[in-house]
Residue, then its C-alpha position, 0 to 999 in steps of 0.5 A: x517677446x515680452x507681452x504685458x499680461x494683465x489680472x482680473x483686478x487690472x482688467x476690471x480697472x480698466x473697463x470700468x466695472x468691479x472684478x466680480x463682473x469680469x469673473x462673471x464675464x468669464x462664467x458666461x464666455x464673455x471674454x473667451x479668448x483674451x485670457x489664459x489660466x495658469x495655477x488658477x489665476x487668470x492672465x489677460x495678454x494685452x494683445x488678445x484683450x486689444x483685439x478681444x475688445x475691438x471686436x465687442x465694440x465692432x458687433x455693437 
């Protein structure tokens, strides 16, 4: 299986905002589970981000 993984940078790309937001997103537990950690580098796969996503716009 070869999902596509993407960075903060490129999350932030996406979403619109700066990637010190997407950090502080992570500090608050925002975007807990569309993200794992590897050598301290945060990875998001595509699919966790889809689904992650589509539940946030679901609580509004």
């Amino acid at each position: 299986m070869n999902e596509e993984f993407f960075t903060v940078k490129d999350v932030a790309i996406k979403l619109g905002v700066k990637p010190v937001t997407i950090y502080k997103w992570l500090r608050e537990g925002k975007l807990k589970g569309s993200y794992f950690k590897i050598g301290g580098i945060y990875r998001f796969g595509k699919q966790l981000l889809e689904k992650y996503l589509e539940e946030m716009i679901s609580n509004d």
